[in-house]
C-alpha positions in Angstrom: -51.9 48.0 1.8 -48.4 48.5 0.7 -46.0 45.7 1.8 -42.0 46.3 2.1 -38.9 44.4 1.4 -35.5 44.9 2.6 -33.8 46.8 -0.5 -30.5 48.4 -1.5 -30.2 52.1 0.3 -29.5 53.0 -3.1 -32.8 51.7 -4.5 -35.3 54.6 -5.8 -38.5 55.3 -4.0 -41.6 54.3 -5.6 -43.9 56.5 -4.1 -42.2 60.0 -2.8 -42.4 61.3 1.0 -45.2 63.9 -0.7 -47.6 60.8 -2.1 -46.6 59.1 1.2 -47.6 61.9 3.7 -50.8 62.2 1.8 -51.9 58.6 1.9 -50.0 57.4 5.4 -53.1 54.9 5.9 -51.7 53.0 2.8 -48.6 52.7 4.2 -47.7 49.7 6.6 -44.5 47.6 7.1 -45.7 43.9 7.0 -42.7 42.3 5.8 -41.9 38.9 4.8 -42.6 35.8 6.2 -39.5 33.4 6.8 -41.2 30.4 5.1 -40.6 29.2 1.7 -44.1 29.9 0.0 -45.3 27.6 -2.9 -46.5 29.9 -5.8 -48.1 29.3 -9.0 -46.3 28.1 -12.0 -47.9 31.0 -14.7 -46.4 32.9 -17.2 -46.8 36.1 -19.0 -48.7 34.1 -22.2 -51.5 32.5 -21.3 -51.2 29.0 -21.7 -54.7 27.1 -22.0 -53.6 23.8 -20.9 -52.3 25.2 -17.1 -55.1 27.1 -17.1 -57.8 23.9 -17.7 -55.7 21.4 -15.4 -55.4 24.3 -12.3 -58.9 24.5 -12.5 -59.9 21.1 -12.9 -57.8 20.6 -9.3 -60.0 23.2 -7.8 -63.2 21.9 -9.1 -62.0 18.4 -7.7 -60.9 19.9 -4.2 -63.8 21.5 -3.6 -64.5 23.9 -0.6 -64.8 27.2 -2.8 -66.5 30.4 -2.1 -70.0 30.1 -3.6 -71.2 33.8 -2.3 -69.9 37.1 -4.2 -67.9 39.5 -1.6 -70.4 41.5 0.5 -71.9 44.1 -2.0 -71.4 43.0 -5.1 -73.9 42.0 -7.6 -74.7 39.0 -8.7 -75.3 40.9 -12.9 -73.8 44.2 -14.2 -75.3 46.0 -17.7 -71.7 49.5 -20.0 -72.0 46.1 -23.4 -69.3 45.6 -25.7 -70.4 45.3 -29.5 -69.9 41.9 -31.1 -35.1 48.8 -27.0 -32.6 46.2 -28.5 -33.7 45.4 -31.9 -34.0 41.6 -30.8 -36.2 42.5 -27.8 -38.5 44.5 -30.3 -38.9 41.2 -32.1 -39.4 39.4 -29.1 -42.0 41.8 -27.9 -43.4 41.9 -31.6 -44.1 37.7 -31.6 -45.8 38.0 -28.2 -49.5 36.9 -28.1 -50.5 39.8 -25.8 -52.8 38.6 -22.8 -55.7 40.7 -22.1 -55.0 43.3 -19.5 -55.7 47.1 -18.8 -53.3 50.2 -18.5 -52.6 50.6 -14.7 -52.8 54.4 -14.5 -55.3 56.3 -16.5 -59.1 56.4 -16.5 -58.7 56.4 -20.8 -56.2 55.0 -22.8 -56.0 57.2 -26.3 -54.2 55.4 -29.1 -53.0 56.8 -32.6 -52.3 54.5 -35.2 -48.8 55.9 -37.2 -47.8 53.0 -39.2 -49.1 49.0 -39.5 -46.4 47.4 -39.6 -46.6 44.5 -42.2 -49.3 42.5 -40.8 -51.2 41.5 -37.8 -51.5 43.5 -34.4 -54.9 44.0 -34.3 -56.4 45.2 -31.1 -59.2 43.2 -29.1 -61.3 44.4 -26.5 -63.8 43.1 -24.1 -66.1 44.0 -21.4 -64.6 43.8 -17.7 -68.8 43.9 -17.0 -69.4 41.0 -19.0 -66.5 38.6 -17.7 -67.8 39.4 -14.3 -71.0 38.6 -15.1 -70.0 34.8 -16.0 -67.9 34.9 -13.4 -70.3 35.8 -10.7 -72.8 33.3 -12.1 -70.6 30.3 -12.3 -67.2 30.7 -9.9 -67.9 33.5 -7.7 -64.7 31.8 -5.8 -62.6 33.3 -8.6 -64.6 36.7 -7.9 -63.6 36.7 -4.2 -59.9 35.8 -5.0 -59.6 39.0 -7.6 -61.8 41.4 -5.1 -58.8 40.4 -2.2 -55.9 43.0 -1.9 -53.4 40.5 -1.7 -52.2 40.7 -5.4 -48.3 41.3 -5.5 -47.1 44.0 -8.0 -44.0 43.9 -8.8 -42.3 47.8 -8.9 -39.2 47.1 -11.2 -36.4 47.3 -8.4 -37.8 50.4 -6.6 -38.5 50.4 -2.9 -40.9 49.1 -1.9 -39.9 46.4 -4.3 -43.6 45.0 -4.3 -47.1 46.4 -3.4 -50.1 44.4 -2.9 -53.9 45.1 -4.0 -57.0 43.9 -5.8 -57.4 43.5 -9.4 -61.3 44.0 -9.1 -63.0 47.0 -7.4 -66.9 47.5 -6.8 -67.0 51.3 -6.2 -69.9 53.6 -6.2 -72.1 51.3 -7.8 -69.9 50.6 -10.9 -66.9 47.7 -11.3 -63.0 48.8 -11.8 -61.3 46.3 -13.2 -57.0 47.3 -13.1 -54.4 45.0 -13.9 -51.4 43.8 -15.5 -50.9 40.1 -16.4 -46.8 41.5 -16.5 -46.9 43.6 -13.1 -47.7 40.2 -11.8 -45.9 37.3 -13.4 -43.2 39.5 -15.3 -42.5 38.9 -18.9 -39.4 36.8 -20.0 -37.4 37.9 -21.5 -39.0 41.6 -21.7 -39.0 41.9 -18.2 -38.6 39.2 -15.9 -40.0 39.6 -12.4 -38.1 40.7 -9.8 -35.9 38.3 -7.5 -37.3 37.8 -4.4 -40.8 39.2 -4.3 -44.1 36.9 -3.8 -45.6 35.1 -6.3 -48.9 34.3 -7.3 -51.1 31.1 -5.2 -52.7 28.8 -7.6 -56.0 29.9 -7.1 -55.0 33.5 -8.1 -53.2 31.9 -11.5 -56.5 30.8 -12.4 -58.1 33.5 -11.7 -56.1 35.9 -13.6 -56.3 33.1 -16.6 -59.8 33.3 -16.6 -60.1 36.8 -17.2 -58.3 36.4 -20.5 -60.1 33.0 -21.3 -63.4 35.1 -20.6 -62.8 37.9 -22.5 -61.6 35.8 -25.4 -65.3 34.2 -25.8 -67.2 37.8 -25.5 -63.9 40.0 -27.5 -64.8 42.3 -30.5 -61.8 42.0 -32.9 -60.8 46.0 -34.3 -58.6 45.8 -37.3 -55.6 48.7 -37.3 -55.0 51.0 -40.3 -52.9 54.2 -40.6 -54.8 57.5 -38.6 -57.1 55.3 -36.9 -57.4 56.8 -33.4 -59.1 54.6 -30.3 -60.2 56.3 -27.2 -60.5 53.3 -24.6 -62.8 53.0 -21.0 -59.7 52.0 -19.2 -61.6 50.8 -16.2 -64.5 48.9 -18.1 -62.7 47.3 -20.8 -59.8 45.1 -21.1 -57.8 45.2 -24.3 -55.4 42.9 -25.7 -52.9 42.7 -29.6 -52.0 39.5 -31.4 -48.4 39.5 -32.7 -47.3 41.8 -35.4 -44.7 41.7 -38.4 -42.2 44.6 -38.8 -39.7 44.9 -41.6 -37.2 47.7 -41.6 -39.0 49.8 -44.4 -42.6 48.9 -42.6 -43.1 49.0 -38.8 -45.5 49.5 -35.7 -46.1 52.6 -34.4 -48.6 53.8 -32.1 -48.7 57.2 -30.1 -50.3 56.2 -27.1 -51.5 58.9 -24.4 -53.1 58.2 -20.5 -55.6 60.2 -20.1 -57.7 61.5 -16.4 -59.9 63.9 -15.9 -61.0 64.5 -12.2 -64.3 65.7 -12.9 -65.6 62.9 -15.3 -63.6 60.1 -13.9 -65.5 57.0 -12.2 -65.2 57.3 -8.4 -61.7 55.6 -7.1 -60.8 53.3 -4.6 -58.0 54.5 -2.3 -55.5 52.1 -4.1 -56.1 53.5 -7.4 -56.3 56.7 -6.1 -52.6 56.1 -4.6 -52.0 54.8 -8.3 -53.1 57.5 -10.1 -51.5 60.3 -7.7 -47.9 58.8 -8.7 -48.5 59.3 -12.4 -50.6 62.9 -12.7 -49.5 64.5 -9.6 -46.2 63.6 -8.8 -43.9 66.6 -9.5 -40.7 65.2 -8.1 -40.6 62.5 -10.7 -38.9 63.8 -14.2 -40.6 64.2 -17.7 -39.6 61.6 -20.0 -40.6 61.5 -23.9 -39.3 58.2 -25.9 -38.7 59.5 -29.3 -38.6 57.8 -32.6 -36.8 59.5 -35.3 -39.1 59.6 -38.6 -36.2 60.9 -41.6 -38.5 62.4 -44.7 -37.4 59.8 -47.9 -37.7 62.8 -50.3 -34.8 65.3 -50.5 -35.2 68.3 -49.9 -36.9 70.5 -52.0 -35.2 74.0 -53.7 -35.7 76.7 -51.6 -35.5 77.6 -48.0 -33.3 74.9 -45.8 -35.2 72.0 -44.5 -36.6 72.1 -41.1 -35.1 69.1 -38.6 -36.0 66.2 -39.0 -39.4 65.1 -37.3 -39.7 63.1 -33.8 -42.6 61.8 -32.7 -43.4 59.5 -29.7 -43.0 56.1 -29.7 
């Protein structure tokens, strides 16, 4: 359910009156409570020792779920085989939690340039952290199924929306989350002022999906054409930090990719989700451009054509 704040007349809508007439069920004014809520202390990195000691306090407290939600199984078998220069940098030295792209049933990626070292892309099966999780804290499998998770929508009204991170749908699990829609990303993108935070037992339950997916993750090394067509829903995917010099530097074309009639059946959320991003004709086409200069001159001849843009 989508849950408002009080915003700024001036703030821009998040999901049009079109989206919103279509899905009016979605749509509910819950507000916020008066009371000062304690939230977790996470941040965008995952940070092991947090992540040990807010479980250890669980374990100790006792009083968690031992059933999976209604439904669910207790095993799932689709394996996984063993722009301010300065924020760039930032961004480049992050150690990239596992996560998946929020809006697209396949992430394509093509590999321009390396960079001068690291960056390699991980990925691991959403099936097979489930699987663990379901076998040894089917608490944490409860807390990730609830659609209380608090999205944060970058200054747009509603400010926040709330849903699950883990769907069981037609017989398959959707996994959909992002570790920086929840906690923000200092100094990226820090979270917005004022919206909910996450409750310890959600902190360690997002945590465990990236400490998970580190023990089961298949390691793919990046070099110039590669081109990566990834189950957005089944796998989570992840980058260690990269080196860029100013001769030398990342660049990926990245595309979201949905087709209707292939596409695992959807939850109403991630319908909601995926309506905003393919079918929302009142929101403007934007291309992010870098500009790639040829280091030859130009040959004799005919003048040269404009110089090349590609995405970024």
């Amino acid at each position: 359910m989508q849950s408002l704040l009080t915003v700024p007349s001036q703030a821009v809508a998040y999901y049009p009156p079109d989206i919103r007439a279509k899905f009016p069920e979605m749509f509910t004014n819950t507000g916020l409570s008066s009371q000062k809520a304690q939230y977790a202390d996470i941040e965008y990195e995952f940070n092991e020792k947090k992540f040990l000691a807010r479980a250890a306090a669980h374990a100790e407290a006792g009083g968690l779920k031992t059933d999976l939600p209604r439904g669910w199984p207790k095993t799932l078998n689709v394996n996984v085989l063993n722009h301010s220069d300065e924020v760039q940098h930032v961004n480049s030295r992050i150690q990239m939690p596992f996560h998946t792209d929020l809006v697209c049933d396949t992430i394509a990626l093509l590999t321009v340039s390396c960079g001068d070292g690291g960056g390699d892309g991980y990925i691991a099966s959403a099936w097979t952290v489930y699987n663990e999780l379901a076998a040894t804290r089917p608490d944490l499998i409860n807390v990730l199924a609830e659609p209380n998770w608090p999205f944060d929508t970058n200054g747009r009204d509603p400010p926040f929306f709330e849903r699950a991170l883990l769907y069981f749908e037609d017989g398959k699990l959707l996994t959909n989350f992002s570790k920086r829609s929840l906690v923000g990303n200092v100094p990226l993108s820090p979270r917005s002022p004022g919206i909910p935070g996450l409750t310890e037992a959600q902190a360690e339950a997002l945590d465990a999906l990236h400490a998970i997916g580190r023990r089961h993750e298949l390691k793919q090394t990046m070099e110039e054409g590669d081109i990566r067509f990834i189950n957005n829903l089944a796998l989570m995917h992840r980058r260690s930090p990269y080196r860029d010099s100013k001769d030398n530097y990342r660049h990926l074309l990245r595309l979201w990719l949905h087709n209707p009639s292939l596409c695992w059946k959807l939850p109403m959320d991630l319908q909601l989700a995926w309506e905003r991003t393919f079918r929302d004709e009142s929101r403007d086409e934007k291309w992010h451009f870098a500009k790639i200069e040829s280091p030859d001159p130009p040959s004799p001849g005919p003048p040269s054509p404009d110089p090349t843009y590609m995405c970024d």
